[in-house]
C-alpha positions as CSV (number, residue, x, y, z in Angstrom):
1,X,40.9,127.1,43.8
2,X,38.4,125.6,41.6
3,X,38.5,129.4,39.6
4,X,42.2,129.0,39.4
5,X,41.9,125.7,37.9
6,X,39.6,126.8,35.6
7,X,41.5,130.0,34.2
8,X,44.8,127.5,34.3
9,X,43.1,125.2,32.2
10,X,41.8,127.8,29.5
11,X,45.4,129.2,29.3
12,X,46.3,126.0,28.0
13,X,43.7,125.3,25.3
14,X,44.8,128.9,24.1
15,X,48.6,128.0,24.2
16,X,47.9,124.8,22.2
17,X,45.5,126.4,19.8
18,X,47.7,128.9,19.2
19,X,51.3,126.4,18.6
20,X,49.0,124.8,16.4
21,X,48.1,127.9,14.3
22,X,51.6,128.5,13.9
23,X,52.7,125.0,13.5
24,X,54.9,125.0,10.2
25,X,54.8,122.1,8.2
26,X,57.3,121.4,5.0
27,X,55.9,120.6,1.6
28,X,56.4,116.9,0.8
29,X,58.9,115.2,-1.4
30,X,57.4,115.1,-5.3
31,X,55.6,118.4,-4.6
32,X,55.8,121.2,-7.0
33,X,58.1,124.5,-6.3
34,X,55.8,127.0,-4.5
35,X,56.5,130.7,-5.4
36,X,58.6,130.0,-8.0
37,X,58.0,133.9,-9.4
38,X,57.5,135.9,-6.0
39,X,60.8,138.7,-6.4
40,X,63.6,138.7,-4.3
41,X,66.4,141.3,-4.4
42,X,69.8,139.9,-4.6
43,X,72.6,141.3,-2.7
44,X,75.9,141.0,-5.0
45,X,73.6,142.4,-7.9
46,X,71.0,144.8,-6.5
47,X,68.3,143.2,-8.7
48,X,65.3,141.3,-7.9
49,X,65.0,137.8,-9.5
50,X,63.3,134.6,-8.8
51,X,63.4,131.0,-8.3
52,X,62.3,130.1,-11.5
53,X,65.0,132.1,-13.0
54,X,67.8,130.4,-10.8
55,X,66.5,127.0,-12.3
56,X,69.1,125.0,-14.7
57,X,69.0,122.4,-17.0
58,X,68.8,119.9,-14.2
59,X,67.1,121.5,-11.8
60,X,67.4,123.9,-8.9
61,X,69.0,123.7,-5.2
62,X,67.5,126.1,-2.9
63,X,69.0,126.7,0.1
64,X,67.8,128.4,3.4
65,X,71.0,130.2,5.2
66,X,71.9,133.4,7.1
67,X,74.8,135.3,8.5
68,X,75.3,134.2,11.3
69,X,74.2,131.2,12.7
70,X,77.2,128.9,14.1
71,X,75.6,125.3,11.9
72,X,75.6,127.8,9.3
73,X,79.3,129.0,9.5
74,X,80.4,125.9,10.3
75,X,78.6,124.3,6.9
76,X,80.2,127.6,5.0
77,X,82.6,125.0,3.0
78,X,80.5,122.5,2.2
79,X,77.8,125.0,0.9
80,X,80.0,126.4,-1.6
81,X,81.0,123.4,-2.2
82,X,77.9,122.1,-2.8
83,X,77.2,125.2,-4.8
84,X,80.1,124.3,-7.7
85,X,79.1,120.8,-7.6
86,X,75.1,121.8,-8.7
87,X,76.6,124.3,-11.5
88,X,78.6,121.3,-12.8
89,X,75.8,119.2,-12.9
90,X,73.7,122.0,-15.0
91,X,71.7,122.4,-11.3
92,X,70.7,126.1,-10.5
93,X,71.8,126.7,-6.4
94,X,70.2,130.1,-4.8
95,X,70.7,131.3,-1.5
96,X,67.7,132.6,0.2
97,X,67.6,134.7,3.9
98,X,64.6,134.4,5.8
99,X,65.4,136.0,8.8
100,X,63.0,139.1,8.7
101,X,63.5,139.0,12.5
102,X,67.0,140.0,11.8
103,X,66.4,141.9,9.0
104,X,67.4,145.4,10.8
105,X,70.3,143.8,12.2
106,X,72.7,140.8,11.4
107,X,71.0,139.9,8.5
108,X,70.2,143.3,7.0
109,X,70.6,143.4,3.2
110,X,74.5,145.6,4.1
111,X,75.5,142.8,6.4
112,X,74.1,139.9,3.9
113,X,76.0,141.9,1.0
114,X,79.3,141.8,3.5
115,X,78.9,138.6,4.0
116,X,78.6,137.0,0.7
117,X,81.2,139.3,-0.2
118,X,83.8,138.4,2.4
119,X,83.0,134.3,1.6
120,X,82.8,134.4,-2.0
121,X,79.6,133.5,-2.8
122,X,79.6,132.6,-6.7
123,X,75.6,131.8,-6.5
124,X,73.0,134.6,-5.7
125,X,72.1,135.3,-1.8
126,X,68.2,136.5,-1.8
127,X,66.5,138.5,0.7
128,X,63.0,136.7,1.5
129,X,60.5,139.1,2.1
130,X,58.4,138.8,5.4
131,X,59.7,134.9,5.0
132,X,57.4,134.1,2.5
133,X,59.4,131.4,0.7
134,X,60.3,129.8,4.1
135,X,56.5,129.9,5.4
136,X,55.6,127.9,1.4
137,X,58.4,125.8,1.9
138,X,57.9,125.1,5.4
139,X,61.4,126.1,6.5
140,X,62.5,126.2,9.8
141,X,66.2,125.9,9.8
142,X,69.5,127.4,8.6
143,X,71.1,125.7,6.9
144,X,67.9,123.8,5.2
145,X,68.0,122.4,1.7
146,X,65.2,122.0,-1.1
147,X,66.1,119.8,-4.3
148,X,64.2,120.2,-7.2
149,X,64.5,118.5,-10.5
150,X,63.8,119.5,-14.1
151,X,60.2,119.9,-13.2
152,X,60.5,121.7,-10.7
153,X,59.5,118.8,-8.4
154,X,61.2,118.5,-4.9
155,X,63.2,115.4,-4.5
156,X,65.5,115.8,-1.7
157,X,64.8,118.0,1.5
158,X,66.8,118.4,4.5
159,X,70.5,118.6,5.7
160,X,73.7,118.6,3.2
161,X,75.3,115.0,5.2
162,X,74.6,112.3,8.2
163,X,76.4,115.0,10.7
164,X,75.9,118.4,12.2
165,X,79.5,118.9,11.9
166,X,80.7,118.5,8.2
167,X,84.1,117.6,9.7
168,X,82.6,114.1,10.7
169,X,80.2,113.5,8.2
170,X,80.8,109.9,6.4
171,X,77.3,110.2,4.1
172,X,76.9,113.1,2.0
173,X,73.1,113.1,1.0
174,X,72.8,116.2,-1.2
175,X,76.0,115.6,-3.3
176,X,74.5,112.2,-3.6
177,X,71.0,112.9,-4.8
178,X,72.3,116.0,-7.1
179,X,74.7,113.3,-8.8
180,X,71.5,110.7,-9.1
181,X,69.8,113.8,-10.7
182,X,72.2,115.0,-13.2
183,X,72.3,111.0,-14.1
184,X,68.6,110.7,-14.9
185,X,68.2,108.2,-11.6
186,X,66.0,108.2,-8.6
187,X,66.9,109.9,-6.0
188,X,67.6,106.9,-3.6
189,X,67.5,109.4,0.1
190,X,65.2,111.9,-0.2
191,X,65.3,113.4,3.1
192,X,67.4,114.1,6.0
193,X,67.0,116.0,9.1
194,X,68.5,119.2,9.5
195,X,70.4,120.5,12.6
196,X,70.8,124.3,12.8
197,X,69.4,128.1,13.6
198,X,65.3,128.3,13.5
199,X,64.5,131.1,10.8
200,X,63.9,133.8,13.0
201,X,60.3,135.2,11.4
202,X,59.1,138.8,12.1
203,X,55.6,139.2,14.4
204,X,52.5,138.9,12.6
205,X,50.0,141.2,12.4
């Protein structure tokens, strides 16, 4: 009993130790972009480019998304949305694909090519290599957003409004702080929590 106890007890500590070595924690507002230059191929185009590149005037919106996750379907509007309104405010947007997991499957670079094709994606959709952007960003969701400003500092992280469903959303956070950006303000709400998909990461090694 006591042996059982014992082994019990030692499965535990390893459990813990191991949630905690895996535990994924996302950078903090006023941080600078990490991997601004790693390459990502993009799917309309074929060629690799990177987050620095995507960067406007403004700024850059980075946003973590997928095929076929239902927040993200349901959030396909807004997105674009949200997409136009960053180019009119001289904000880069980029669409990045995390789901390595996936990546032989529904989120294959074919099916992400379909897809952006069949939506009308006017902004690039990236493939993220082994997830490294989502494991420096510290993204666990699709949809998740990452504002940065001029500086490449982040300034807004989280979900695009107060709801899960955009249908009933009465606060519209992103739209708000890209508006206070373009404008020179501070950005008032800098954080949100988002509802959707966890990135579904390949094994490690």
């Amino acid at each position: 009993m006591k042996k059982g106890i014992f082994t019990l007890s030692c499965l535990s500590i390893l459990f813990l130790f191991a949630f905690k070595l895996v535990e994924i924690t996302p950078i903090a507002i006023g941080s600078a972009m990490p991997k601004a230059d790693v390459k990502m191929k993009e799917v309309m185009s074929g060629k690799e480019m990177t987050l620095a590149q995507a960067k406007k005037e403004n700024g850059l919106l980075v946003i973590f998304s997928c095929n076929t996750c239902p927040y993200v379907i349901k959030h396909q509007n807004i997105m674009i949305e949200e997409g136009k309104h960053a180019e009119a405010s001289k904000i880069g947007c980029i669409v990045v694909n995390s789901n390595e997991g996936k990546r032989d499957g529904d989120d294959s670079y074919d099916a992400m090519k379909k897809y952006a094709k069949e939506q009308g994606y006017t902004m690039p959709y990236t493939v993220d290599k082994n997830s490294e952007l989502a494991d420096a960003f510290g993204a666990t969701r699709t949809p998740e957003v990452y504002l940065f400003d001029k500086n490449l500092k982040l300034v807004y992280h989280g979900a695009y409004t107060d709801d899960s469903d955009p249908v009933n959303a009465t606060k519209f956070f992103l739209k708000d702080a890209m508006n206070e950006l373009k404008d020179g303000k501070v950005v008032t709400i800098t954080s949100a929590k988002s509802v959707g998909c966890t990135i579904k990461r390949a094994a490690k090694n």
